[in-house]
N, CA, C and O of each residue as an XYZ file, in Angstrom:
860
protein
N       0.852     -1.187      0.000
C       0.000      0.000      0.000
C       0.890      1.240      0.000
O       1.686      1.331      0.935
N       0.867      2.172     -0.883
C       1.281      3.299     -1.076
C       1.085      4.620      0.316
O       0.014      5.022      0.769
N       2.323      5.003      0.682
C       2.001      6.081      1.244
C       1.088      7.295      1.059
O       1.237      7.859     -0.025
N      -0.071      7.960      2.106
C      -0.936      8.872      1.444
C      -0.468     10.155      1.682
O      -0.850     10.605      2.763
N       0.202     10.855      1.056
C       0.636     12.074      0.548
C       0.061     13.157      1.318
O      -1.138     12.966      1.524
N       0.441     14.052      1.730
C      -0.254     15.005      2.441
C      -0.650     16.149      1.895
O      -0.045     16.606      0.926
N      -1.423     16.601      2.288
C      -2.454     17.857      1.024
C      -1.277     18.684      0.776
O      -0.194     18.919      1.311
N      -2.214     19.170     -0.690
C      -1.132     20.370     -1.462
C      -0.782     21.082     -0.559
O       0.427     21.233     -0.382
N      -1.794     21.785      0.350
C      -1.529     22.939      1.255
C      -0.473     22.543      2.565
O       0.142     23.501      3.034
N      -0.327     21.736      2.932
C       0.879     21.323      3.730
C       1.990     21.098      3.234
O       3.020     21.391      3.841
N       1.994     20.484      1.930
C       3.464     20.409      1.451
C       4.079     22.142      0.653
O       5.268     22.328      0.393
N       3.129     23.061      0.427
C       3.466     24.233      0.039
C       3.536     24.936      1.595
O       3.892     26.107      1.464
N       3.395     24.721      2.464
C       3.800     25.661      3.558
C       4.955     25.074      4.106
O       5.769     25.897      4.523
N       5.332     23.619      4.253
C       6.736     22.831      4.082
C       7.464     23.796      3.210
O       8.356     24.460      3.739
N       7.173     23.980      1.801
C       8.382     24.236      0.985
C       8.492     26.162      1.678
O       9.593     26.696      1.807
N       7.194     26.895      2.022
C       7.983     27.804      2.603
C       8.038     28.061      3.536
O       7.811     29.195      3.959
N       8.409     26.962      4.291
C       9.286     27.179      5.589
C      10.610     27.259      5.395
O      11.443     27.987      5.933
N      10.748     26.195      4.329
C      12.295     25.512      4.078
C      13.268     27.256      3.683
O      14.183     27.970      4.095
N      12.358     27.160      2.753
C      12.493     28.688      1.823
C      12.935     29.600      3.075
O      14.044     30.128      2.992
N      12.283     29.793      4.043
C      12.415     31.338      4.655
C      13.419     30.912      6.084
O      13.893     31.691      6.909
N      13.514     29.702      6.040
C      14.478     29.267      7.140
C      15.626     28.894      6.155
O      16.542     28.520      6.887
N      15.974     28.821      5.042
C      17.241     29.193      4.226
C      17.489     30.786      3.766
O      18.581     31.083      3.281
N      16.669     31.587      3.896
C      16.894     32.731      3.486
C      17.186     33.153      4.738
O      18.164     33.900      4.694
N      16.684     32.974      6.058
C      17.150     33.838      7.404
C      19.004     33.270      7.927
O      19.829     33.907      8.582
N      19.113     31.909      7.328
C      20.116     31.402      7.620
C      21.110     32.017      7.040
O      22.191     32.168      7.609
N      20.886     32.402      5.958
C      21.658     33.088      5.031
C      22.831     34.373      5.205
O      23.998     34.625      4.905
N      21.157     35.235      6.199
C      21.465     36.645      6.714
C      22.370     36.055      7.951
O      23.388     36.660      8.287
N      22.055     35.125      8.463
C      23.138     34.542      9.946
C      24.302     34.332      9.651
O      25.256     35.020     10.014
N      24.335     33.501      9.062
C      25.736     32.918      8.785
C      26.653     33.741      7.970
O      27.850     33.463      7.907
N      26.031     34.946      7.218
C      26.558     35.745      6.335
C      27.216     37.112      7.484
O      28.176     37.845      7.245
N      26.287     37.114      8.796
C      26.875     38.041      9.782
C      27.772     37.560     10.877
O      28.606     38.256     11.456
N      27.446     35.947     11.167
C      28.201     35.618     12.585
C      28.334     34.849     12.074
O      27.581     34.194     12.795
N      28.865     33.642     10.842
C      30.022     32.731     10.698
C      29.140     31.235      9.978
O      28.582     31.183      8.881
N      29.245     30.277     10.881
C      29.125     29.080      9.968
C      28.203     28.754     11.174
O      27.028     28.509     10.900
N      28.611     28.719     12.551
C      27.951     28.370     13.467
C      27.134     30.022     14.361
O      27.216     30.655     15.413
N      26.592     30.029     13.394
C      25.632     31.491     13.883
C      24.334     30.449     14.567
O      23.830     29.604     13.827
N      23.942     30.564     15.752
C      22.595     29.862     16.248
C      21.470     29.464     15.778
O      20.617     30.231     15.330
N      21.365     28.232     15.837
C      20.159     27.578     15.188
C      18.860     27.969     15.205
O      17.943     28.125     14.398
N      19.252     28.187     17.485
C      17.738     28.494     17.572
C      17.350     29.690     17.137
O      16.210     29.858     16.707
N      18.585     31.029     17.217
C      18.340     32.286     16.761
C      17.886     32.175     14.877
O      17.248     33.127     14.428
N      18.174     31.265     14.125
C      17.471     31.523     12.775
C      16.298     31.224     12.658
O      15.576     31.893     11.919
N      15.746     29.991     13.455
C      13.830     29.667     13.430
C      13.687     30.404     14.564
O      12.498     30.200     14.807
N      14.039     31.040     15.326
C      13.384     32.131     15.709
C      13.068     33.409     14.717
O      11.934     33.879     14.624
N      14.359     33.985     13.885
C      14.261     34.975     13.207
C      12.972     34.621     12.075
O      12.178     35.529     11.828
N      12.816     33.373     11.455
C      11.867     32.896     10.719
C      10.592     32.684     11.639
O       9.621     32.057     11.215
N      10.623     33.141     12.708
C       9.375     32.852     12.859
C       8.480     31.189     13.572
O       7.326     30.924     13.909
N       9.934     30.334     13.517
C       9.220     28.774     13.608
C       9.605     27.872     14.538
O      10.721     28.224     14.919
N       9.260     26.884     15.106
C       9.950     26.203     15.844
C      11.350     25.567     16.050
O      11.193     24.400     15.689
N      12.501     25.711     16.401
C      13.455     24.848     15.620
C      13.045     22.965     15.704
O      13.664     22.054     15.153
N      12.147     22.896     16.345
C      12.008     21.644     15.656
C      11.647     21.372     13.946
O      11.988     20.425     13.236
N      10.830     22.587     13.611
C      10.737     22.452     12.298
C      12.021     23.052     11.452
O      11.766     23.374     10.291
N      13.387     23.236     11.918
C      14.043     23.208     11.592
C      14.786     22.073     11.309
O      15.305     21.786     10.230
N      14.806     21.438     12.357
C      15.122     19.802     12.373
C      14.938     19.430     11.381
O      15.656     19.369     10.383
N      13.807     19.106     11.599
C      12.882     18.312     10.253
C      13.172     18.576      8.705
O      12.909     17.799      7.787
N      13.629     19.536      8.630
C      14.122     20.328      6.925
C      15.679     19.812      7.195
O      16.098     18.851      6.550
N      16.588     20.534      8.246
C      17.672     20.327      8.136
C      17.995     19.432      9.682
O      17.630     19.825     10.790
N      18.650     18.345      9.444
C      19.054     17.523     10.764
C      19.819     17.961     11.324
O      19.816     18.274     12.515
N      20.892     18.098     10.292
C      22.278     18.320     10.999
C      22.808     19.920     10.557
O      22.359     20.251      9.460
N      23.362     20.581     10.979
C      23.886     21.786     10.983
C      24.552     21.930      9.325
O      24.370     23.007      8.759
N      25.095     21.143      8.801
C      25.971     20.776      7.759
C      24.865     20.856      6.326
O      25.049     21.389      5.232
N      23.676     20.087      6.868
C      22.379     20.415      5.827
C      21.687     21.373      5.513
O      20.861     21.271      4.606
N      21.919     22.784      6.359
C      21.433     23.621      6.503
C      22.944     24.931      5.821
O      22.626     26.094      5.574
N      24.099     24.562      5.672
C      24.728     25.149      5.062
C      24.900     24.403      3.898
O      25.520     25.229      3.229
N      24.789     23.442      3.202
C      24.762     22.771      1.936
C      23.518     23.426      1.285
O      23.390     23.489      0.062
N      22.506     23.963      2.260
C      21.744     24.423      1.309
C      21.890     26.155      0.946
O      21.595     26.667     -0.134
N      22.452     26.907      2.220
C      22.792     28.224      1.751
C      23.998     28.037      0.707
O      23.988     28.533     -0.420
N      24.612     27.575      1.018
C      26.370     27.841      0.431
C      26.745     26.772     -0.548
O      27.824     26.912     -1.124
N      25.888     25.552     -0.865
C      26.305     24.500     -1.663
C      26.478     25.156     -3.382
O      27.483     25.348     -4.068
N      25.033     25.369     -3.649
C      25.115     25.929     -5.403
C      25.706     27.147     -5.716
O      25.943     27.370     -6.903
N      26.082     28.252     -4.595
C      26.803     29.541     -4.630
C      28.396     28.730     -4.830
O      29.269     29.097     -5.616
N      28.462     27.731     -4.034
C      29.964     27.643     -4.076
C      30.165     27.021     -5.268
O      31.166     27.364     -5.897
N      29.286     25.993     -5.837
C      29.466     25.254     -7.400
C      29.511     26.068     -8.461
O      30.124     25.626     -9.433
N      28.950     27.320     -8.563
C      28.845     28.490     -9.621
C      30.035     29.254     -9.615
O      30.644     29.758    -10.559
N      30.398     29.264     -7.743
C      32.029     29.895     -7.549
C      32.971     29.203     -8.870
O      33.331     29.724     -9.926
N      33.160     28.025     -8.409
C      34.311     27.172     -8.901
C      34.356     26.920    -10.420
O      35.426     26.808    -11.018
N      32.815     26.809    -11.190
C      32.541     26.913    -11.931
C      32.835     27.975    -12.882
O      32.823     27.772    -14.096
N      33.156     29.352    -12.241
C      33.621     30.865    -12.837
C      34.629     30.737    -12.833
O      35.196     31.109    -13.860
N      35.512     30.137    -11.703
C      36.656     30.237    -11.809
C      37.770     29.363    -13.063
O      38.817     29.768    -13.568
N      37.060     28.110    -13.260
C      37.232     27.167    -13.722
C      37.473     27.856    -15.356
O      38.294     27.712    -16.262
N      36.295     28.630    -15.121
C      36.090     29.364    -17.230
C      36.853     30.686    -17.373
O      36.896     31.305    -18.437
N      37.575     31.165    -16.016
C      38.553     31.789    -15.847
C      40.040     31.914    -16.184
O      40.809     32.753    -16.652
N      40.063     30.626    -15.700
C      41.781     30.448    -16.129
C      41.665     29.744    -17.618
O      41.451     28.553    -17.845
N      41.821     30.577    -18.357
C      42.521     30.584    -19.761
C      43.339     31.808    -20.113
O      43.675     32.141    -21.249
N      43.659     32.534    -18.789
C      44.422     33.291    -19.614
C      45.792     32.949    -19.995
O      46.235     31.934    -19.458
N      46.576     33.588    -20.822
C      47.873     32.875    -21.677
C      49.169     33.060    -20.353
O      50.127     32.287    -20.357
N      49.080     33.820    -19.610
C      49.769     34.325    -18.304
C      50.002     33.270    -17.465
O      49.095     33.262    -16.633
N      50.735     32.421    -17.285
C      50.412     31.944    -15.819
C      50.972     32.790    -14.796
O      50.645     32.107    -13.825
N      51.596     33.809    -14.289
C      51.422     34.517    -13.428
C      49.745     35.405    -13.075
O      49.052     35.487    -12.060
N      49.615     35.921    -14.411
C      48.040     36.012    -14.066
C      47.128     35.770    -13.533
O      46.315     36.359    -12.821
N      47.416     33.960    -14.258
C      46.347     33.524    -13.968
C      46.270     33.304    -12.544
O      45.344     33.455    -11.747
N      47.737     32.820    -12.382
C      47.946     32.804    -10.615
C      47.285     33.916     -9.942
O      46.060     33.815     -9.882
N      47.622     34.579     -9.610
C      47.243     36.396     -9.385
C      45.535     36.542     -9.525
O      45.143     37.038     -8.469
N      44.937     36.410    -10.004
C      43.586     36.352    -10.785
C      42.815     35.437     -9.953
O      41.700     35.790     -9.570
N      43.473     33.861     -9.510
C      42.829     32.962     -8.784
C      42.576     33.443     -7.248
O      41.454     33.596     -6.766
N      43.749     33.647     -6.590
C      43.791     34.332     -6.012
C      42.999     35.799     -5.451
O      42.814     35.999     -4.250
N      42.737     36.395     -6.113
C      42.078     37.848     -6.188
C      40.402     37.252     -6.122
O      39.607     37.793     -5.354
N      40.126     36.487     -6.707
C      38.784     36.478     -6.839
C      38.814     35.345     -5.639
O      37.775     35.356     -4.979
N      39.658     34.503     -5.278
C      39.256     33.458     -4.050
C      39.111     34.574     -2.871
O      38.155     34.493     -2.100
N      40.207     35.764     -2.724
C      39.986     36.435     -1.507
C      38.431     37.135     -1.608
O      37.505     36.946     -0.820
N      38.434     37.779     -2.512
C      37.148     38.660     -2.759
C      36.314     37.908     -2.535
O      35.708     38.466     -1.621
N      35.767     36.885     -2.749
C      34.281     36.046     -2.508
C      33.933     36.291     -1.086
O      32.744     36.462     -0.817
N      35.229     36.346      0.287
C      35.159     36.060      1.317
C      34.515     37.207      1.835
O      33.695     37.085      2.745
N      34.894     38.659      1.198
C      34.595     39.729      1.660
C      33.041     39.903      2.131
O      32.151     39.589      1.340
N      32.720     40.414      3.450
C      30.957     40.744      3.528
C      30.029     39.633      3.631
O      28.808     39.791      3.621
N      30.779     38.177      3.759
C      30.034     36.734      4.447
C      30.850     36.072      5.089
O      31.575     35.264      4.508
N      30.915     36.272      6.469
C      31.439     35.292      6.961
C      31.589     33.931      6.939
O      32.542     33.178      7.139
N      30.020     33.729      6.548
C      29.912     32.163      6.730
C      30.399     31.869      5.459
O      31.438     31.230      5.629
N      30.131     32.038      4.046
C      31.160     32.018      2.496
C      32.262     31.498      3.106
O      32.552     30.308      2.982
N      33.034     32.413      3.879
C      34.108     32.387      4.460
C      34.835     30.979      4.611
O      35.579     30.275      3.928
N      34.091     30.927      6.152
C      34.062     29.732      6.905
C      33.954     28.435      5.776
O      34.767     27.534      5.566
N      32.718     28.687      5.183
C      32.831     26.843      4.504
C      33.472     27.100      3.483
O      33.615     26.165      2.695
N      34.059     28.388      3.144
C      35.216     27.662      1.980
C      36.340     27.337      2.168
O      37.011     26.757      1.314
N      36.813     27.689      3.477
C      38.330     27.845      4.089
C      38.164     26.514      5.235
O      39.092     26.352      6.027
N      37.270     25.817      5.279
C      37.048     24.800      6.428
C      36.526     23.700      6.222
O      35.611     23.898      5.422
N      36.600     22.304      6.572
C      36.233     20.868      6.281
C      35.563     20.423      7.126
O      35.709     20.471      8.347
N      34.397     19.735      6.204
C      33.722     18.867      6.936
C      33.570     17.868      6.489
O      32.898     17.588      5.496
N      34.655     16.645      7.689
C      34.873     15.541      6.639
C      33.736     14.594      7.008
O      33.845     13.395      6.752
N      32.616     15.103      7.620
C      31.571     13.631      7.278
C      30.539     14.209      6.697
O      29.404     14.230      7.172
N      30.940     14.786      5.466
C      30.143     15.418      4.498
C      30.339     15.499      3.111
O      30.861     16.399      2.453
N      29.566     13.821      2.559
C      30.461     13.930      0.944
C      30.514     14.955     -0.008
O      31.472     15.118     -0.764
N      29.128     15.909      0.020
C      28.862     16.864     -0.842
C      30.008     18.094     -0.463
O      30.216     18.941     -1.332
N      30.527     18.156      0.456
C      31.517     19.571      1.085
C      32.495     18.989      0.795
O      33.237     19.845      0.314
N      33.227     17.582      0.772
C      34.450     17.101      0.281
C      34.728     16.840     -0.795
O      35.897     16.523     -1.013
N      33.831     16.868     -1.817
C      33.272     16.933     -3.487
C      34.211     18.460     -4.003
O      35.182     18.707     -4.718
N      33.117     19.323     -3.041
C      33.126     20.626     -3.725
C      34.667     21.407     -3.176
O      35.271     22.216     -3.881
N      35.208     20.895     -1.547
C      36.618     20.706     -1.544
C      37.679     20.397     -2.276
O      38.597     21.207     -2.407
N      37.691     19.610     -2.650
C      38.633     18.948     -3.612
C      38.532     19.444     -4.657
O      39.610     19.591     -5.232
N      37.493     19.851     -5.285
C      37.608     20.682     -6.417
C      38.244     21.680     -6.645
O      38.970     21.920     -7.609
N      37.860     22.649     -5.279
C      38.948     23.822     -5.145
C      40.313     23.396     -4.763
O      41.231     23.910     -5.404
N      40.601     22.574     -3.861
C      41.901     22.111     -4.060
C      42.447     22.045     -5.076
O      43.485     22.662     -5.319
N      41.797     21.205     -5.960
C      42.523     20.545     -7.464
C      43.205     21.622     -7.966
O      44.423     21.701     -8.123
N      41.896     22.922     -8.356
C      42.101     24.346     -8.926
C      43.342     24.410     -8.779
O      44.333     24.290     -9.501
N      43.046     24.698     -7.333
C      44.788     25.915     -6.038
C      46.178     24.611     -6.701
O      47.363     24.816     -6.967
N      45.583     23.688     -6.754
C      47.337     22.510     -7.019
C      47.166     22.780     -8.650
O      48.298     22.624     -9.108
N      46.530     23.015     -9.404
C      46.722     22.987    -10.735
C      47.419     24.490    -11.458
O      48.160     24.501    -12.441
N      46.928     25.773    -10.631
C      47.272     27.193    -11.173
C      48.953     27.383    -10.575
O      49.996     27.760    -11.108
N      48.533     26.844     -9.000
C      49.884     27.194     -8.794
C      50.693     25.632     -9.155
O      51.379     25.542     -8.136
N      50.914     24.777     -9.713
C      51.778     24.256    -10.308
C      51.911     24.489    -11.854
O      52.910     24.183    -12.505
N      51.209     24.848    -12.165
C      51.517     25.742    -13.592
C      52.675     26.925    -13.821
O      53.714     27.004    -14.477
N      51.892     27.846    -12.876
C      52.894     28.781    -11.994
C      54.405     28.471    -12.022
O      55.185     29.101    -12.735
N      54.707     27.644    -11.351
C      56.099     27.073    -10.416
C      56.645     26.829    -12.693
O      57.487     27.356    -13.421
N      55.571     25.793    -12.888
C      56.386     25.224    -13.683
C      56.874     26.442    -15.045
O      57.732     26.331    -15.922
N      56.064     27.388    -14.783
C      56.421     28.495    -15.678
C      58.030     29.048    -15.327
O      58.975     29.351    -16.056
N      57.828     29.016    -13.756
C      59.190     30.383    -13.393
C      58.902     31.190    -13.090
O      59.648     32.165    -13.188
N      57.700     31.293    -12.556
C      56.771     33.070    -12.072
C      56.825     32.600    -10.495
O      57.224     33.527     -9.790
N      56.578     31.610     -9.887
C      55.823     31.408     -8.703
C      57.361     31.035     -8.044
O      57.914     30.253     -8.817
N      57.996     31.262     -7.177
C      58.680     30.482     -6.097
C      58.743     28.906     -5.857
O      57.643     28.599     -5.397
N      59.572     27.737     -5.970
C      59.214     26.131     -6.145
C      58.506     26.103     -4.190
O      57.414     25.609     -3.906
N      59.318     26.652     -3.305
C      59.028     26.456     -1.921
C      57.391     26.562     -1.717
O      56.990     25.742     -0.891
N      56.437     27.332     -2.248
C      55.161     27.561     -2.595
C      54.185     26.168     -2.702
O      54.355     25.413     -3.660
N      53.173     25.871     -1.689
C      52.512     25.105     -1.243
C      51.219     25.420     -1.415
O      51.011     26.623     -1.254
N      50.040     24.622     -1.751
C      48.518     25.133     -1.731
C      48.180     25.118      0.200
O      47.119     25.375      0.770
N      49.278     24.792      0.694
C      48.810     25.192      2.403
C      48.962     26.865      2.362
O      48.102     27.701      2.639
N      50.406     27.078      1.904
C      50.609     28.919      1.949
C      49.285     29.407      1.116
O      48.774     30.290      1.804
N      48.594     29.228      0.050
C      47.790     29.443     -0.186
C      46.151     29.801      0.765
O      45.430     30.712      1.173
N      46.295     28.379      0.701
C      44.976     28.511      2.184
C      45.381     29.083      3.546
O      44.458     29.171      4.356
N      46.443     29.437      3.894
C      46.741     30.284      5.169
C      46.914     31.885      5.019
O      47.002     32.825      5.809
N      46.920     31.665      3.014
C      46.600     33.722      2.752
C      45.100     34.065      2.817
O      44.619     35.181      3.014
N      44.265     32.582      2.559
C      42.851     32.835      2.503
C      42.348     33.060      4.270
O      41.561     33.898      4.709
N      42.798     32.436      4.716
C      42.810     32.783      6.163
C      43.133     34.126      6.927
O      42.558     34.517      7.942
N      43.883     34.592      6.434
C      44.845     36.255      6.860
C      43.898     36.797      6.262
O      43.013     37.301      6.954
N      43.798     36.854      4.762
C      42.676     37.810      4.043
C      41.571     38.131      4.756
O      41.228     39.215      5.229
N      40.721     36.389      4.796
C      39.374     36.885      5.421
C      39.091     37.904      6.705
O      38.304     38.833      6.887
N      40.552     37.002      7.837
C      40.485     37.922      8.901
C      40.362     39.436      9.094
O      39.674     40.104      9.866
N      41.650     39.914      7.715
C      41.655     41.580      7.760
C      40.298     41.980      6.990
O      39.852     43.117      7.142
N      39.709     41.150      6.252
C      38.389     41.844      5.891
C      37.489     41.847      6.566
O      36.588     42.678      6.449
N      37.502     40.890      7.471
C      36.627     41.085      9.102
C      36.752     42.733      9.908
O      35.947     43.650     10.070
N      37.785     42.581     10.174
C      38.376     43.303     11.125
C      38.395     44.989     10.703
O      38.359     46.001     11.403
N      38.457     44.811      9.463
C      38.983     46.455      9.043
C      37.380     47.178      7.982
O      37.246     48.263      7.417
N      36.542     46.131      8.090
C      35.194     46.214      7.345
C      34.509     47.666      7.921
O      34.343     48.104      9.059
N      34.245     48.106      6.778
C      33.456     49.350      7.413
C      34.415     50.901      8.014
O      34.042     51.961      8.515
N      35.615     50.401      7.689
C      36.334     51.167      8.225
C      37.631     51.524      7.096
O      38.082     52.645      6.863
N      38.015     50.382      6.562
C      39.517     50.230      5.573
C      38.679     49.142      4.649
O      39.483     48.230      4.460
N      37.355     48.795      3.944
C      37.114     47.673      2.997
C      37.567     47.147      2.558
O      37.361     45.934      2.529
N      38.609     47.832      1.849
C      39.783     47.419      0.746
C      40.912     47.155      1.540
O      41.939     47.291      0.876
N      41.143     46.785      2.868
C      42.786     46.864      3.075
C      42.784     45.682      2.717
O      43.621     45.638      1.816
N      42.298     44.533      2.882
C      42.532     43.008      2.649
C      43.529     43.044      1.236
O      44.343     42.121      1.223
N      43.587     43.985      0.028
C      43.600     43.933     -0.981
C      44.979     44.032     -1.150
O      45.638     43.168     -1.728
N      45.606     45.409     -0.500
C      47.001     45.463     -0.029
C      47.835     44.032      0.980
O      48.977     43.647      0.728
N      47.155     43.572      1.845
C      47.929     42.599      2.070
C      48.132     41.663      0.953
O      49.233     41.294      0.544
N      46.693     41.215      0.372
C      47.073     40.350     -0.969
C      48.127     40.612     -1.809
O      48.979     39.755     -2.041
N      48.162     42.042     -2.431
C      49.340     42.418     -3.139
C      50.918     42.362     -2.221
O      51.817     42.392     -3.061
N      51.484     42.293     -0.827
C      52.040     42.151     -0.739
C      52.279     40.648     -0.223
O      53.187     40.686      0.607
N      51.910     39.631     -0.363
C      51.462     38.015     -0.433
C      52.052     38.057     -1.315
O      53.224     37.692     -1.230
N      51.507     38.539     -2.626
C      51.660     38.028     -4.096
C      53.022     38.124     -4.394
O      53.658     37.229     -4.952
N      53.631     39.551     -3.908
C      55.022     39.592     -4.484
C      56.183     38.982     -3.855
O      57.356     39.037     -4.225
N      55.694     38.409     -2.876
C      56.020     37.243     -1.415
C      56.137     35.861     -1.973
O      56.885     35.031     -1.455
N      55.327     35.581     -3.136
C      55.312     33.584     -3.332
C      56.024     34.502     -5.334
O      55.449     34.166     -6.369
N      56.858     35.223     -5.359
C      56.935     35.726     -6.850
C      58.307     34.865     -6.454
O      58.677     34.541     -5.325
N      59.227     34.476     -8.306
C      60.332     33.685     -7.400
C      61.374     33.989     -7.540
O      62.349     33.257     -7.369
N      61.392     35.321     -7.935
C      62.515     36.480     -7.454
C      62.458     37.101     -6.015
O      63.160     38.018     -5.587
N      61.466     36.401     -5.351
C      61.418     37.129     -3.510
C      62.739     36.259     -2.956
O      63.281     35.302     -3.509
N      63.030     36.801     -1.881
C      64.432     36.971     -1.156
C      64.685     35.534     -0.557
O      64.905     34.636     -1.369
N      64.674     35.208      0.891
C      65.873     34.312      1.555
C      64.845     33.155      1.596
O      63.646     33.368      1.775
N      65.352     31.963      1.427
C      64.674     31.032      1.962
C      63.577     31.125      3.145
O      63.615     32.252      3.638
N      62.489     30.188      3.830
C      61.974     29.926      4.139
C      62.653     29.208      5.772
O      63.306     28.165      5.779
N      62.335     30.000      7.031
C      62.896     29.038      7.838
C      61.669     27.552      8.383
O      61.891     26.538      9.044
N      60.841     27.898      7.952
C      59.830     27.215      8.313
C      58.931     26.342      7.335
O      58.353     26.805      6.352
N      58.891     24.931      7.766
C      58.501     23.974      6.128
C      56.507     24.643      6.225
O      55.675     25.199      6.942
N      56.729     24.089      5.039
C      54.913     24.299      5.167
C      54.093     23.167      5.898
O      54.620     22.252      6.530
N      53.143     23.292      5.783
C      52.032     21.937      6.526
C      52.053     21.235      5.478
O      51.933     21.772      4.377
N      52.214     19.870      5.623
C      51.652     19.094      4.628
C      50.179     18.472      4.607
O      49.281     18.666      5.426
N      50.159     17.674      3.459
C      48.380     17.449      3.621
C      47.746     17.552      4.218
O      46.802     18.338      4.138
N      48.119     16.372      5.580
C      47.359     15.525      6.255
C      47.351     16.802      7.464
O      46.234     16.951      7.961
N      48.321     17.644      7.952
C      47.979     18.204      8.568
C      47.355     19.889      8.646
O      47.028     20.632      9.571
N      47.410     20.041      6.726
C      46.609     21.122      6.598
C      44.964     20.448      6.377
O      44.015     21.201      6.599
N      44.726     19.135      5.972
C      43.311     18.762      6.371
C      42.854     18.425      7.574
O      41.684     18.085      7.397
N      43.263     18.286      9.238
C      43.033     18.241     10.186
C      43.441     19.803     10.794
O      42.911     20.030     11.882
N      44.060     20.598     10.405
C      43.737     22.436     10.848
C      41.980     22.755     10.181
O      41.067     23.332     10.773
N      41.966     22.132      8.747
C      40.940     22.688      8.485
C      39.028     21.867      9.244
O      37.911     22.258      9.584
N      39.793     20.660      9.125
C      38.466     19.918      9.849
C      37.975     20.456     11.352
O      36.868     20.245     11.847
N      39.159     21.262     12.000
C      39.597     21.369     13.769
C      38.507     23.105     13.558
O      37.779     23.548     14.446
N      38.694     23.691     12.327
C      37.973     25.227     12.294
C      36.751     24.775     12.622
O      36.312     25.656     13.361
N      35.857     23.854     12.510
C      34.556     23.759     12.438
C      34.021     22.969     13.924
O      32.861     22.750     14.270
N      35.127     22.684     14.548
C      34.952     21.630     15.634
C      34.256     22.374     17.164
O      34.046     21.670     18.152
């Protein structure tokens, strides 16, 4: 026997709940981070957080749905991006637009710079950007523009510095994030100065810094 379906009018006030408890989440996580309060967004919507539950279980379902297809369209731009004939450019270019996304959402922020490894759809769309960051900057290196010492960890620890100064100086300096970038950039160039006293992170332990942000 077939399950009996519940009237039109319940499943259209389902879909806008879902709707207005992803749009308030939006404004949350876009002001106070990744873990902006649950109960404070079905409150701001208006609803029980049990009927938050029920749409989203876990915290992780409820940002797959703000930040999942924004971030696939991200990667997706970026992706139809790099053709330029430059690989310093293009380096430079990846870069510029990875910091800029961060600017004015925290939570953007947070799940692009952070792992959640019991989440196939966030380790999908991870790795993708990984691939990117290991593919521009080994292009880079292999050109003669980029520094060989240059790691996709130094990478993700400029996305880290960036976001912070665009936190911090918002509303006040917008643009300073932009100047640190430019002096980053001429920092991993591979005419910059003395060695490195310090190795970079490798994989395993730049993917347990990033799994530990969300913990």
């Amino acid at each position: 026997m077939s399950a009996v379906e519940p009237p039109l009018s319940s499943r259209r006030d389902a879909r806008l709940n879902r709707e207005l408890l992803i749009a308030h989440a939006r404004t949350a996580f876009a002001e106070q981070g990744v873990m902006a309060s649950l109960e404070g967004i079905a409150r701001r919507a208006d609803l029980a957080i049990g009927t938050l539950y029920r749409h989203f279980p876990r915290r992780i379902d409820l940002l797959v749905a703000v930040y999942g297809a924004p971030l696939e369209k991200f990667l997706d731009d970026i992706e139809a991006g790099m053709n330029s004939a430059d690989p310093w450019d293009r380096f430079r270019d990846f870069l510029r637009v990875l910091c800029s996304a961060q600017v004015g959402d925290r939570g953007f922020c947070d799940f692009v710079s952070q792992r959640f490894p019991d989440d196939e759809r966030t380790e999908a769309l991870h790795n993708h950007l990984c691939g990117l960051a290991e593919r521009v900057l080994t292009q880079a290196q292999e050109a003669g523009v980029v520094r060989p010492d240059v790691t996709t960890a130094d990478l993700v620890m400029l996305l880290w510095a960036s976001s912070r100064i665009a936190e911090v100086t918002g509303g006040i300096a917008p643009r300073a994030w932009r100047r640190n970038l430019d002096l980053a950039l001429d920092g991993f160039r591979v005419t910059a100065g003395h060695d490195l006293p310090e190795p970079p992170l490798d994989d395993t332990r730049l993917y347990r810094v990033m799994a530990r942000l969300n913990g």
